[in-house]
TIZA-540284 format. One record per residue: x, y, z of N, C-alpha, C, CB in turn. Coordinates in Angstrom, 2 decimals. Glycine has a CB too. Layout:
+---------+---------+---------+---------+---------+---------+---------+---------+---------+---------+---------+---------+
:      nx :      ny :      nz :     cax :     cay :     caz :      cx :      cy :      cz :     cbx :     cby :     cbz :
+---------+---------+---------+---------+---------+---------+---------+---------+---------+---------+---------+---------+
:       X :       Y :       Z :       X :       Y :       Z :       X :       Y :       Z :       X :       Y :       Z :
...
+---------+---------+---------+---------+---------+---------+---------+---------+---------+---------+---------+---------+
END
This chain:
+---------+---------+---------+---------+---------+---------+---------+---------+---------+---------+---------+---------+
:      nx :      ny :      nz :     cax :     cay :     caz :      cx :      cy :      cz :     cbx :     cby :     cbz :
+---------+---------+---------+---------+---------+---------+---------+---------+---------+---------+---------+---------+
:   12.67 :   89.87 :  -98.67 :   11.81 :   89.30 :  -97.65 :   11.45 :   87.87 :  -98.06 :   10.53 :   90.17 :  -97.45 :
:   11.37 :   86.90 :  -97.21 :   11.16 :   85.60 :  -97.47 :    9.49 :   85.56 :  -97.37 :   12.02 :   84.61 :  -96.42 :
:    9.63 :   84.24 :  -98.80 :    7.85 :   84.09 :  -98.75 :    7.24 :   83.89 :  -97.31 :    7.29 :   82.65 :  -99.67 :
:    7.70 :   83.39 :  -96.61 :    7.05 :   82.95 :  -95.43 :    6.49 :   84.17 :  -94.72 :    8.00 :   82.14 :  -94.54 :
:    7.72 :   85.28 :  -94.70 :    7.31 :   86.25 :  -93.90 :    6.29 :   87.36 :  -94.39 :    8.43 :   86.80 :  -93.50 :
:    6.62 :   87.08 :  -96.04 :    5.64 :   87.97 :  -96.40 :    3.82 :   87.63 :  -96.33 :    6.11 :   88.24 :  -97.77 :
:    3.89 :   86.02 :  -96.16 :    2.78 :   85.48 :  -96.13 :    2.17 :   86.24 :  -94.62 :    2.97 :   83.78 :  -96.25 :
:    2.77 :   85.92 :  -93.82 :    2.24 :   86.16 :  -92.32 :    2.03 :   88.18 :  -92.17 :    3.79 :   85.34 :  -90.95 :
:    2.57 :   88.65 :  -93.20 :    2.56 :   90.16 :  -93.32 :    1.17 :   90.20 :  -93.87 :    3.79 :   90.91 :  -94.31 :
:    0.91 :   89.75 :  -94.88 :   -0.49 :   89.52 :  -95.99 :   -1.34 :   89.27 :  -94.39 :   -0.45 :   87.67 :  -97.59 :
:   -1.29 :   88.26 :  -93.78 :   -2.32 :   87.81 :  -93.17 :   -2.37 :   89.02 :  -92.06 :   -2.16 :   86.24 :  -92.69 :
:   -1.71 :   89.74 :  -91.14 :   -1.45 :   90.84 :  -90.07 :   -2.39 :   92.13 :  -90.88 :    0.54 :   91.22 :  -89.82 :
:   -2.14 :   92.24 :  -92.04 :   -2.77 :   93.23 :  -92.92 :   -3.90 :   92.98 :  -93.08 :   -2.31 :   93.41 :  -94.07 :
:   -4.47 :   91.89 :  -93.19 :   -5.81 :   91.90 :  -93.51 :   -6.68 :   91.79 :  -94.75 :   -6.07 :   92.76 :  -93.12 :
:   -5.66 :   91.37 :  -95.63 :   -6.00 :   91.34 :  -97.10 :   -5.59 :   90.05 :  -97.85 :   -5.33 :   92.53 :  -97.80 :
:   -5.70 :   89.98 :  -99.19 :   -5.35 :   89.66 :  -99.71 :   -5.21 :   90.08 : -101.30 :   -5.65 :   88.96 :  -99.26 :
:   -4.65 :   89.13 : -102.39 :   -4.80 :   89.44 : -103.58 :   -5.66 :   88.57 : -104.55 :   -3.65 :   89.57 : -103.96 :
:   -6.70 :   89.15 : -105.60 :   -7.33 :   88.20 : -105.61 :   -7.02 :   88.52 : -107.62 :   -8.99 :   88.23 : -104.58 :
:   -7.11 :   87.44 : -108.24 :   -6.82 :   87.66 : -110.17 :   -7.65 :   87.22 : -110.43 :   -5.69 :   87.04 : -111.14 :
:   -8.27 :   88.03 : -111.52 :   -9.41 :   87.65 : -112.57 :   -9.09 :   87.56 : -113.54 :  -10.40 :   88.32 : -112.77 :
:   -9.02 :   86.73 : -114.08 :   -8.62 :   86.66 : -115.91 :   -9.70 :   86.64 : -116.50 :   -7.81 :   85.36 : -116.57 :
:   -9.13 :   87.12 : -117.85 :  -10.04 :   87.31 : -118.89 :   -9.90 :   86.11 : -119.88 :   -9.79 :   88.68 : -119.57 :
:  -11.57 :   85.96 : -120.24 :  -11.62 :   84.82 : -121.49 :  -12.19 :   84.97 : -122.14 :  -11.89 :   83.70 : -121.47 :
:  -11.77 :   85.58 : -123.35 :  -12.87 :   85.39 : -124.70 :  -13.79 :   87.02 : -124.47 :  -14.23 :   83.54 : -124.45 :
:  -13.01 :   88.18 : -123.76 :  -13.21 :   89.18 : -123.66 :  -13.74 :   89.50 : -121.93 :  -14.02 :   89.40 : -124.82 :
:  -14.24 :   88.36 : -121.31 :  -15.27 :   88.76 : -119.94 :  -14.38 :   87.82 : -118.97 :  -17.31 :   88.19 : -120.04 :
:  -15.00 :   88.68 : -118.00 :  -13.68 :   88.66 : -116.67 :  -14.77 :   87.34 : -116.47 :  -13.36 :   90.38 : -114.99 :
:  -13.84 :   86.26 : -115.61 :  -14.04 :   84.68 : -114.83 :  -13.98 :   84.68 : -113.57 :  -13.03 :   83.60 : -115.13 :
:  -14.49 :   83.71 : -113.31 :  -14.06 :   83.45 : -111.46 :  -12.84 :   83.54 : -111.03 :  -14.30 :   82.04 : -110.86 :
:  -12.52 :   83.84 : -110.14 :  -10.48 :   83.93 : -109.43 :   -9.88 :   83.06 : -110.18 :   -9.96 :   83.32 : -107.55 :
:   -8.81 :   83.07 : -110.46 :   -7.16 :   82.18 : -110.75 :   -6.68 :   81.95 : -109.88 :   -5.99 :   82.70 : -111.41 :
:   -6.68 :   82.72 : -108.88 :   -5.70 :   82.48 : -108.47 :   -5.76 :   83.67 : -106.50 :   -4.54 :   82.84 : -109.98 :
:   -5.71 :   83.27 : -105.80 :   -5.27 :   84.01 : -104.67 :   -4.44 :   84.46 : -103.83 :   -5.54 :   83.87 : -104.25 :
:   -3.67 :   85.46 : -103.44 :   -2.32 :   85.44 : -102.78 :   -2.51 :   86.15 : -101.55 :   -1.16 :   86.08 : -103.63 :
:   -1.05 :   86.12 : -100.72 :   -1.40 :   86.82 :  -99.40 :   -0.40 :   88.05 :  -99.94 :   -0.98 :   85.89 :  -97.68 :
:    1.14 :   87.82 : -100.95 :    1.36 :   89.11 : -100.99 :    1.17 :   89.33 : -103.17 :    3.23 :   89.45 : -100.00 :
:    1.61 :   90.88 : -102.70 :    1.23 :   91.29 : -104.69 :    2.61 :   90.72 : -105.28 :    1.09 :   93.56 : -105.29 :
:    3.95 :   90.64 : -104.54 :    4.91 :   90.39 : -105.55 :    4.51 :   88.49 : -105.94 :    6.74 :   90.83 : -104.79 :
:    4.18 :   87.93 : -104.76 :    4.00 :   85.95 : -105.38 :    3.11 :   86.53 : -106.56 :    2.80 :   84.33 : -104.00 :
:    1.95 :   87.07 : -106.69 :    0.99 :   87.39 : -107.58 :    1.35 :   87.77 : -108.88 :    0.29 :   88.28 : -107.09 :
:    2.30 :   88.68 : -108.74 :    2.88 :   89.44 : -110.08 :    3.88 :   88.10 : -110.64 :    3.95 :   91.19 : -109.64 :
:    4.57 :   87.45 : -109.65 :    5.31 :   86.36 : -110.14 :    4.77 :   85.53 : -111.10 :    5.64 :   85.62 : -109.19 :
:    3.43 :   85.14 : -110.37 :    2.27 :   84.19 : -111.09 :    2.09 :   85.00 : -112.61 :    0.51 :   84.16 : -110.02 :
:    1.46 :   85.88 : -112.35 :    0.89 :   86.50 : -113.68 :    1.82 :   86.27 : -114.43 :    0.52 :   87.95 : -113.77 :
:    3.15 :   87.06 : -114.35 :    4.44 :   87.30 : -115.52 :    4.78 :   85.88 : -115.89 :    6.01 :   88.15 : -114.87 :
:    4.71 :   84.78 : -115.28 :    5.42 :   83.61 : -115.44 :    4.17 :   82.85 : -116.41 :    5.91 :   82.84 : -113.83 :
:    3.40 :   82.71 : -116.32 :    2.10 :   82.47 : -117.08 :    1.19 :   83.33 : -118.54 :    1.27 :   82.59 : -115.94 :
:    1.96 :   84.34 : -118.69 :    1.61 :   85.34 : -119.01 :    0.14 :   86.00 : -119.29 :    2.26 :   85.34 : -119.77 :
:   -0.54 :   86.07 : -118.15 :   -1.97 :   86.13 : -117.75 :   -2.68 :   87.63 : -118.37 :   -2.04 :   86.04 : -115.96 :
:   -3.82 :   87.44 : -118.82 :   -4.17 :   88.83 : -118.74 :   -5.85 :   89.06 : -117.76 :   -4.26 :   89.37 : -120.54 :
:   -5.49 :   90.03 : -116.98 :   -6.45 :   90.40 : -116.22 :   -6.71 :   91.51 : -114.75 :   -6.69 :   89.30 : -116.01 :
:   -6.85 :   91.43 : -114.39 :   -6.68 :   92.26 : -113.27 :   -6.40 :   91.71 : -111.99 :   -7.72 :   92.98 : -113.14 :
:   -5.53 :   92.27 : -110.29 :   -5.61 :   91.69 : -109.46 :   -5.86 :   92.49 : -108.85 :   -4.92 :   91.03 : -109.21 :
:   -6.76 :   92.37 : -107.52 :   -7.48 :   93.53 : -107.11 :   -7.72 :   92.69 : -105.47 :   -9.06 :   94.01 : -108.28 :
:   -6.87 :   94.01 : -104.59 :   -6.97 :   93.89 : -103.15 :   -8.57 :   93.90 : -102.37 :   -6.10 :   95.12 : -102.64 :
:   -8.82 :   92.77 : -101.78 :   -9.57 :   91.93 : -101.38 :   -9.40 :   92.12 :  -99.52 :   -9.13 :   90.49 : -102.16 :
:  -10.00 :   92.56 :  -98.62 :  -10.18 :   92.78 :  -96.95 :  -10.60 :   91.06 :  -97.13 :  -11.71 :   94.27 :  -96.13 :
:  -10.32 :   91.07 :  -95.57 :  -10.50 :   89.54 :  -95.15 :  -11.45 :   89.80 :  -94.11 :   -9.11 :   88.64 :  -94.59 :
:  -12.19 :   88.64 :  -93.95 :  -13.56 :   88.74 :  -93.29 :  -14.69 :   89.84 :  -93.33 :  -13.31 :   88.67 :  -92.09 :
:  -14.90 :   90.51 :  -94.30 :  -15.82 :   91.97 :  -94.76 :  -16.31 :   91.31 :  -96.17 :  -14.70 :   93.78 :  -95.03 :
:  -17.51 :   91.82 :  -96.72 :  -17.66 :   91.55 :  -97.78 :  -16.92 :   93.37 :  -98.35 :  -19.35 :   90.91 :  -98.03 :
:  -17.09 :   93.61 :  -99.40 :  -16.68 :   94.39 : -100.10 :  -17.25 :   95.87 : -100.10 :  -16.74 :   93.81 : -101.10 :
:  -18.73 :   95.20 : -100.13 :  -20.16 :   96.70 : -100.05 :  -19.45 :   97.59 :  -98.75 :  -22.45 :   95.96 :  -99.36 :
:  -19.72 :   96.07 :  -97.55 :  -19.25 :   97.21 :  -96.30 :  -18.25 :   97.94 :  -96.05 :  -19.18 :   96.81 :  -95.25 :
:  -16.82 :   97.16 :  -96.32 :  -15.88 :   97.54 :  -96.63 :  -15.63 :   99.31 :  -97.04 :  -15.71 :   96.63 :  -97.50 :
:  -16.46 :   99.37 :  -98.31 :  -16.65 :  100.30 :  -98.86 :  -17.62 :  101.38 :  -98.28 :  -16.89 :   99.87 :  -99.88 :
:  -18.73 :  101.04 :  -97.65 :  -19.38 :  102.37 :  -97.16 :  -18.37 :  102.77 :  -95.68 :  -21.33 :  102.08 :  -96.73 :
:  -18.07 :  101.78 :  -95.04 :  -16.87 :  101.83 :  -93.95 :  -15.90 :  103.07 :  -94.09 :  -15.92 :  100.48 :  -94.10 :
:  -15.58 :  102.93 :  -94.99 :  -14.44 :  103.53 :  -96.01 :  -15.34 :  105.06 :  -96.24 :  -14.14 :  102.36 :  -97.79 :
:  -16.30 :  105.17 :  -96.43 :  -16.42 :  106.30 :  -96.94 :  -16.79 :  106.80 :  -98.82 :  -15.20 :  106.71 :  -96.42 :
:  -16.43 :  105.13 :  -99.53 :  -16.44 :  105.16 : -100.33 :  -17.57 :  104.77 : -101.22 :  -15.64 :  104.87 : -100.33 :
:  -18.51 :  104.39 : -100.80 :  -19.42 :  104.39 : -101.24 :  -20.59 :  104.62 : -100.78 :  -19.37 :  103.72 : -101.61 :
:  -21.71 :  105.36 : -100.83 :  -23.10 :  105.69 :  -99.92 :  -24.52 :  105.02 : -101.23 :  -23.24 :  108.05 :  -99.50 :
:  -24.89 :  104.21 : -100.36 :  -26.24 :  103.43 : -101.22 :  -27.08 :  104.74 : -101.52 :  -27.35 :  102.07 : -100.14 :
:  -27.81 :  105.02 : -102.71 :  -28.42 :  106.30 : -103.02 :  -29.96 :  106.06 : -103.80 :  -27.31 :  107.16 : -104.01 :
:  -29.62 :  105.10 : -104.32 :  -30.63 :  104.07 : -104.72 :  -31.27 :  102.99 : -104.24 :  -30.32 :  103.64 : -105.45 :
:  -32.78 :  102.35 : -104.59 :  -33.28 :  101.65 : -103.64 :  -32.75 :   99.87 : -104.23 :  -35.08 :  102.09 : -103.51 :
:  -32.43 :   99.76 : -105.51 :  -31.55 :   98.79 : -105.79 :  -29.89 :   98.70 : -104.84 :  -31.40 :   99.04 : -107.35 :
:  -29.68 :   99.84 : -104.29 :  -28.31 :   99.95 : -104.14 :  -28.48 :   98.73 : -102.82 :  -27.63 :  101.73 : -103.81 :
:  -29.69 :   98.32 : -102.21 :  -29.51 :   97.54 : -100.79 :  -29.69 :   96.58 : -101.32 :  -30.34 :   97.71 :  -99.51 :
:  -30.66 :   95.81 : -102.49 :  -30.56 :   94.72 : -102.60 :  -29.44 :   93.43 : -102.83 :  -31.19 :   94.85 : -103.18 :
:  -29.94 :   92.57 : -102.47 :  -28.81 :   91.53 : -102.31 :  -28.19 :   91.21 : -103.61 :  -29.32 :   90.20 : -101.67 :
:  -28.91 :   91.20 : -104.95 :  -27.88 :   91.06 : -106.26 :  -26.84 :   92.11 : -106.02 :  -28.63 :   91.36 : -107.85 :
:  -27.14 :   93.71 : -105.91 :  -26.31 :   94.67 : -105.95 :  -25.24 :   93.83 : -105.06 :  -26.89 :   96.11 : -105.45 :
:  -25.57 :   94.08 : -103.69 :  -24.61 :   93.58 : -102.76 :  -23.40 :   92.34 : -103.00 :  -25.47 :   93.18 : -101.76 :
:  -24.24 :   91.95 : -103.51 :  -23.25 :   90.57 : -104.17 :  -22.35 :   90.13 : -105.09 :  -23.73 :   89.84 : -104.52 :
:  -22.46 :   91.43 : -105.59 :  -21.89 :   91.59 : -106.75 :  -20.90 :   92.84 : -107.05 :  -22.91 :   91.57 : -107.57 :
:  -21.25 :   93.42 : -105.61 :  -20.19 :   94.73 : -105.76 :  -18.71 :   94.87 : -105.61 :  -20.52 :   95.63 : -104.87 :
:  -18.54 :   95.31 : -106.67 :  -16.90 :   96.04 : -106.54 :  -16.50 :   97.32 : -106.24 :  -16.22 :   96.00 : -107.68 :
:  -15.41 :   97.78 : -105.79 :  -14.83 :   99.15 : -105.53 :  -14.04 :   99.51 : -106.11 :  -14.41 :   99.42 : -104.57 :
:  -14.07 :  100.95 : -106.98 :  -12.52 :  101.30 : -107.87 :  -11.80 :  102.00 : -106.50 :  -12.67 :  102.73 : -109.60 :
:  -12.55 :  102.02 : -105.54 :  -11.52 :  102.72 : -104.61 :  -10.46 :  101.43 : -103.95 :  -12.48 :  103.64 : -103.23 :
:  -10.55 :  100.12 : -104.18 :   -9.94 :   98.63 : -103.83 :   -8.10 :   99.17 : -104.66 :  -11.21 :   96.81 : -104.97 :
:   -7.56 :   98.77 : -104.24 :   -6.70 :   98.71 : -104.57 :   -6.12 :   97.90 : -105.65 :   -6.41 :   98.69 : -103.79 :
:   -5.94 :   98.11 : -107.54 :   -5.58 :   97.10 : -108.24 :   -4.93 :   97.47 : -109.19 :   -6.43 :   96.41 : -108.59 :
:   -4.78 :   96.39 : -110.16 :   -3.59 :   96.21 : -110.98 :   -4.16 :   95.55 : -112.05 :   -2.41 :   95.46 : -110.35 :
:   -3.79 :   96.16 : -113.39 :   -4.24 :   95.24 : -114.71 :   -3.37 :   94.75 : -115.31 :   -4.92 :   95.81 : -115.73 :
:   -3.52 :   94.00 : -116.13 :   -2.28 :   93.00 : -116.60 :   -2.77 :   92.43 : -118.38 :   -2.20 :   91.32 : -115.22 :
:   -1.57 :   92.54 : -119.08 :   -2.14 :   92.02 : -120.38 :   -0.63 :   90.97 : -120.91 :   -2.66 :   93.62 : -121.64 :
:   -0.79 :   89.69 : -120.65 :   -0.10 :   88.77 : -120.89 :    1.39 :   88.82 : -120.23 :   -0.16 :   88.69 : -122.21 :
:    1.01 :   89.29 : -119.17 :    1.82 :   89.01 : -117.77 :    2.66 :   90.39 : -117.84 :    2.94 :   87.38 : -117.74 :
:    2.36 :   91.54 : -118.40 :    2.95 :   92.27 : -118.24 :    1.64 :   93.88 : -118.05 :    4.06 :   92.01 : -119.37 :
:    2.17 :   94.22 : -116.83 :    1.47 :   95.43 : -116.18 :    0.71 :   96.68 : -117.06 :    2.57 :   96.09 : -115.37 :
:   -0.12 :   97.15 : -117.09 :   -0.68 :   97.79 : -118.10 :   -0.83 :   99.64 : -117.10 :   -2.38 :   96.74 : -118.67 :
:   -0.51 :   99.40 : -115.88 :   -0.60 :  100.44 : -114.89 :    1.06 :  101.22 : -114.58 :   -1.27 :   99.63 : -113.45 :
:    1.73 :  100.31 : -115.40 :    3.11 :  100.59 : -115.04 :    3.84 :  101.52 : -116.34 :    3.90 :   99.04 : -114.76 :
:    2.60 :  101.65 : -117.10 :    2.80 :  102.37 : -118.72 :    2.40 :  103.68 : -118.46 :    1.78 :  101.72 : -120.10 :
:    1.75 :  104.07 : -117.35 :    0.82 :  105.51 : -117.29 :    2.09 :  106.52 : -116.30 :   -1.20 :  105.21 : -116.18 :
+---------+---------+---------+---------+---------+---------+---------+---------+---------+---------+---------+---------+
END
């Protein structure tokens, strides 16, 4: 499939890919963003990155995403506040770990 088309597939889907690398043990702001996982995996392996890339909805933040989904129900009275919110991730997101450009999910 040509990048082009896979780009416009990424965008029809509704997602994207988003990499966090690690520095000095603690995950950083993005590296890097893609519309599909193989440009992404390209990036990582060619760089030899270590970190995770983890599927990202477009226009949703993540929280909603997730109670949407089914996957998460606020249970706690921290669970509404806006740090929580802002800061939330989902193991139900779709991802991938990586330790110097080579897959750590592809060993299991």
């Amino acid at each position: 499939m040509e990048i082009n088309e896979r780009m416009a597939n990424a965008v029809i889907d509704g997602a994207v890919w988003v990499f966090s690398g690690v520095s000095q043990g603690r995950f950083t702001f993005p590296g890097g963003v893609f519309t599909d996982r193989g440009m992404a995996e390209e990036w990582i392996e060619r760089h030899k990155l270590s970190g995770t890339l983890t599927r990202y909805p477009l226009n949703t933040g993540v929280y909603d995403w997730a109670i949407a989904r089914g996957a998460f129900a606020p249970k706690r009275p921290h669970h509404i506040s806006a740090e929580f919110i802002g800061t939330f991730s989902s193991a139900s997101q779709e991802h991938y770990h990586y330790e110097q450009g080579i897959s750590k999910d592809d060993e299991k």
